[in-house]
Every structure is written in structure tokens, then in C-alpha cells.
C-alpha positions as CSV (number, residue, x, y, z in Angstrom):
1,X,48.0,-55.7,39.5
2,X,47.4,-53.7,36.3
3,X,49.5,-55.7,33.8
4,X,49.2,-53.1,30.4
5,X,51.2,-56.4,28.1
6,X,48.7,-58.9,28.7
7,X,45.8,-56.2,28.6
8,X,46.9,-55.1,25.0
9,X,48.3,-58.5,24.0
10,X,47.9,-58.2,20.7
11,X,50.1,-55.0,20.2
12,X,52.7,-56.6,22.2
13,X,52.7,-60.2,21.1
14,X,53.3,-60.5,17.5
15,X,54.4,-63.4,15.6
16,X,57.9,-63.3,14.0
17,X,58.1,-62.9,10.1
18,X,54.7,-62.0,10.2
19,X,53.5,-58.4,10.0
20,X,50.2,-57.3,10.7
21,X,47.9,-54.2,11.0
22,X,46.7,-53.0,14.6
23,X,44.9,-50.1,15.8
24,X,46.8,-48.4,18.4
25,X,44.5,-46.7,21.2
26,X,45.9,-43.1,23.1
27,X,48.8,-44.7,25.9
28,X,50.7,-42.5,28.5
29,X,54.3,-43.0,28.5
30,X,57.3,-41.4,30.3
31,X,58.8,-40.0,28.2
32,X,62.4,-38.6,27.5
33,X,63.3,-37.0,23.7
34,X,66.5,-36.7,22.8
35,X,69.1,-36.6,19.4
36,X,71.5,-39.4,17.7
37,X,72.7,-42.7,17.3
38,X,71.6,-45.4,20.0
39,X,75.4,-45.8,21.4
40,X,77.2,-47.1,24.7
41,X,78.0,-44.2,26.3
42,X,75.8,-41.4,24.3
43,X,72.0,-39.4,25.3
44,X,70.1,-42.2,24.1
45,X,71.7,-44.6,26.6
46,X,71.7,-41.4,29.5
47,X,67.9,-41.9,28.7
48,X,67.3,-45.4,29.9
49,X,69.7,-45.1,32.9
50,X,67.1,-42.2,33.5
51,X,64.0,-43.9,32.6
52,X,64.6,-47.1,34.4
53,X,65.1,-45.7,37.9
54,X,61.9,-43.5,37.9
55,X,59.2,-46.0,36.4
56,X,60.5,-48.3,38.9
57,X,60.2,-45.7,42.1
58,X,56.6,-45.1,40.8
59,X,55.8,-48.5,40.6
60,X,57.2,-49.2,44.1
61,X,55.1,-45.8,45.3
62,X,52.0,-46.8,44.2
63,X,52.1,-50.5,45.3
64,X,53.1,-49.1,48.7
65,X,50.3,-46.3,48.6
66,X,47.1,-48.1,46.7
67,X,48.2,-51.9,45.7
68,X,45.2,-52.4,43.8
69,X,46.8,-50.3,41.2
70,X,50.7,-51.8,41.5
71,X,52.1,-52.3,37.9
72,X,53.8,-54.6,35.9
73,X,56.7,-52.5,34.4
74,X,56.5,-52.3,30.6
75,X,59.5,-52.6,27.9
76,X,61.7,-49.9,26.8
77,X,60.1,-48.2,23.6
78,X,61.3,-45.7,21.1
79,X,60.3,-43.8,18.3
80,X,63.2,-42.9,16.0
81,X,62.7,-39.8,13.3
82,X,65.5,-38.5,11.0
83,X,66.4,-34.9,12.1
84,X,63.8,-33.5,9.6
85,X,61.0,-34.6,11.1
86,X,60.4,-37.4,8.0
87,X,60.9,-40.7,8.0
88,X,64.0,-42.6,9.2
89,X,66.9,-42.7,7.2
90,X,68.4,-46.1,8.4
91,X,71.9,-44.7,6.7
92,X,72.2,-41.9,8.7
93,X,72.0,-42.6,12.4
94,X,74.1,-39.4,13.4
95,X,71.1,-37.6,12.2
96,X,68.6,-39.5,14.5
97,X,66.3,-37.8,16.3
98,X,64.0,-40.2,19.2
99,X,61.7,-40.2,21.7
100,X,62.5,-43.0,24.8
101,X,59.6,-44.2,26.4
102,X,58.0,-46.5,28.7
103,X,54.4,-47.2,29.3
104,X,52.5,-46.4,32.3
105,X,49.0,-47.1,33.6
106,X,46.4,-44.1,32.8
107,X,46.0,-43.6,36.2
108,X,49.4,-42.0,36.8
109,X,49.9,-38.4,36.9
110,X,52.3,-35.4,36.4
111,X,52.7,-35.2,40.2
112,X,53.5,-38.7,40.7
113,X,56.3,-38.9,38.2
114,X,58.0,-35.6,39.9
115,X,57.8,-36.8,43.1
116,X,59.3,-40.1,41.9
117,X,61.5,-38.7,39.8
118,X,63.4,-36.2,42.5
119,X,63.0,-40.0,44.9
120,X,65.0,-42.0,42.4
121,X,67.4,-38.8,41.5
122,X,68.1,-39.2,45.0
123,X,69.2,-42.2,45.6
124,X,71.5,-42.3,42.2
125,X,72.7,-40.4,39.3
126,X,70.0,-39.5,36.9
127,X,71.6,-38.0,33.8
128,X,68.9,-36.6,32.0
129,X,66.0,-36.6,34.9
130,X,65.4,-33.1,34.2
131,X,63.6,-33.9,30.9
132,X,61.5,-37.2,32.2
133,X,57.8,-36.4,31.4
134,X,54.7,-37.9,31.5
135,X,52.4,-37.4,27.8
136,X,50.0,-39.6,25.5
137,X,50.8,-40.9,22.3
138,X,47.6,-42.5,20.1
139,X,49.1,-43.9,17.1
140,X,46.0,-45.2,15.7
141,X,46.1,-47.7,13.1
142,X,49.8,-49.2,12.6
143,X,51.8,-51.8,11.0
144,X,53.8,-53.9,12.7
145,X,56.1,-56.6,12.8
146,X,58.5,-59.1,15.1
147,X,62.3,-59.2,14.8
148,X,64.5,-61.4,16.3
149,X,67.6,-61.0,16.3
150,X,70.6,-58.1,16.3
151,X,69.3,-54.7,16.0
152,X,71.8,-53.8,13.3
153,X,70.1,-56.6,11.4
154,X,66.7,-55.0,11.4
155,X,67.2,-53.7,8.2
156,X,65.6,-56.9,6.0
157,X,62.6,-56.6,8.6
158,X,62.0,-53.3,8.3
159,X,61.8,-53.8,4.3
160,X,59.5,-56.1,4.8
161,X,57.2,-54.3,6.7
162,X,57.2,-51.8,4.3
163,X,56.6,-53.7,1.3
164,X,53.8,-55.0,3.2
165,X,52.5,-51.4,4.0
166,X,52.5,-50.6,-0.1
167,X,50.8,-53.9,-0.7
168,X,47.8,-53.4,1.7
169,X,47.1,-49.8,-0.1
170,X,48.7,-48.0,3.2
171,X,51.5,-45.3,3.5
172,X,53.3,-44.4,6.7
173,X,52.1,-41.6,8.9
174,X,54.5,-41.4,11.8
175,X,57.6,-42.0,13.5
176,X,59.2,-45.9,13.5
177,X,58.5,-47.3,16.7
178,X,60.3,-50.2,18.0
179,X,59.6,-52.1,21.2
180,X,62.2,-53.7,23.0
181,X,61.1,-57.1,24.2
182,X,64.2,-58.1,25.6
183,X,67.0,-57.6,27.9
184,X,70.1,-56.9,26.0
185,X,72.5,-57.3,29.0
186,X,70.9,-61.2,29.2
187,X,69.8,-61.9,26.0
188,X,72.5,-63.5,23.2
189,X,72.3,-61.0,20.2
190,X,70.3,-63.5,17.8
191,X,67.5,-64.2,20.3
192,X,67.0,-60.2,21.2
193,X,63.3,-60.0,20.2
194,X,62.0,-56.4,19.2
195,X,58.7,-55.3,18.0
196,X,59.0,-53.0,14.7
197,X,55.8,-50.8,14.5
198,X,54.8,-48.1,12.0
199,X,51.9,-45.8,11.6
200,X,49.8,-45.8,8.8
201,X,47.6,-44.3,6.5
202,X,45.4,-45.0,2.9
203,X,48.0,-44.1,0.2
204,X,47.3,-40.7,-1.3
């Protein structure tokens, strides 16, 4: 089984409290981009009712069609952008732009996800399954850090990373990217574990 967490431990097992720099290779994700605040109810939660279904009907699909390369099904990731393209305004989440992804192994392709896709649109409603696609994302060197706790809390921990950034003669580059570690729906709020990541670059 190809099992992309423990392959890449190190840029999805970070230590709490303590950030750290990482070099980020070229991933392919599902991907499914979308506008505003992460809310019960709104796109960005249509997205993972989406996502969810179809990573799992490819997994199941290729287990049943090659099982040497079966997957382990990686966390929900996103990268979150103010509308502007810059970088996020935590203040202003109305103005949120994001991109909800999941990884996948490199050996998937376009064909696979659409055939998945119409499978698991098929068996349930699929709210945004018309913009599920398949790209690569290489972030290259990032910062990154380990929250635990509420996500409406993150704000102290995302300070810190980027006082950290400044002090190791870095700038940010890219959208924040958070990982989602754990289960909201069976994780209590101060244990939720999520993965704060940034891009990078040598300050100008």
C-alpha cells in the first residue's frame, strides 16, 4: 500500500510549538477552489462533502483493479488566499478565497478521477463534483508549524510562525496552507491538531 504520510513524514509530523523549515517536493492533489469563510452550511464545506466521496471511490477502484498500488487516504488540506490574490487577511474571512485539497499518489490520472468522480456522484449527492480536478502543487521550501487546538485560535500560532519566518531572513511566497490532522466530528475542539504551513523565500 502506498502510504504518502509515512513516505513524507517529516512534512506531516511536526512537533507542536515548534516551527520548522521544509522543502516541499511537486504533489498531486484533487483539487476543488472555491470563495469565503469555512462555514457549516457554505462552498467550502459543499467542497469536502465533494472531495471525500471521490478520493475514496478511487481508492476503492484501484485496490480492486491493481492492489499493489491501494492507498492510504490523506488529510483534508487547504490553501486559503485573501480575494486579492495576497496574503491572508485573518480579519476578513468573507473575503477568503481557497483551494480544498487532498493528496493522491502520482500514479493517478485525469481519467481515473472522472470515472470515480461520475461513480461516487452516483451513488450520492455531490455538490460541487463538477469542479473536482486532479493538478500538482510544488511549494518548495516552506515554513511550518503544529497547532493544536480550535481553529479560531490559530491566530497566536500563525504569529509565531511568522516571526519565525522574519527571524530566519525568509519572506512568504505563497498561499497559507493548513493541514487538517484531525477529525473534527470526533475530535474535542482543544485536541484538533492542524498543520500550519507557509511558503517561503530570502527577504528582498
Amino acid at each position: 500500500m502506498i502510504d504518502l504520510r509515512k513516505e513524507l513524514a517529516p512534512l506531516y509530523r511536526p512537533k507542536a510549538g515548534r516551527p520548522s523549515i521544509v522543502d516541499v517536493p511537486s504533489m498531486a492533489f484533487l483539487m476543488i477552489d472555491g470563495s469565503g469563510p469555512p462555514e457549516p452550511g457554505g462552498e467550502y464545506a459543499d467542497a469536502i462533502q465533494t472531495l471525500y466521496p471521490v478520493v475514496y471511490t478511487l481508492k476503492f477502484r484501484t485496490k480492486g483493479m491493481d492492489p499493489e498500488h491501494d492507498f492510504s487516504v490523506m488529510p483534508l488540506e487547504t490553501l486559503w488566499r485573501s480575494a486579492d490574490g495576497s496574503s491572508l487577511d485573518v480579519a476578513d474571512r468573507a473575503a477568503w478565497t481557497w483551494t480544498a485539497m487532498i493528496a493522491v499518489p502520482d500514479g493517478v490520472r485525469k481519467p481515473d478521477v472522472a470515472t470515480a468522480t461520475r461513480e461516487a456522484a452516483g451513488r450520492r449527492a455531490l455538490p460541487l463534483k463538477d469542479r473536482v480536478r486532479l493538478a500538482r502543487l510544488r511549494e518548495g521550501r516552506c515554513a511550518q508549524v503544529l497547532h493544536v487546538g480550535p481553529y479560531d485560535r490559530e491566530r497566536p500560532t500563525i504569529e509565531a510562525l511568522a516571526a519565525f519566518i522574519h527571524e530566519q531572513g525568509l519572506e512568504p511566497s505563497g498561499a497559507h496552507h493548513e493541514i487538517y490532522l484531525s477529525d473534527p466530528n470526533r475530535t474535542a475542539p482543544e485536541r484538533l491538531r492542524t498543520i500550519v504551513r507557509q511558503p517561503v523565500r530570502k527577504a528582498r
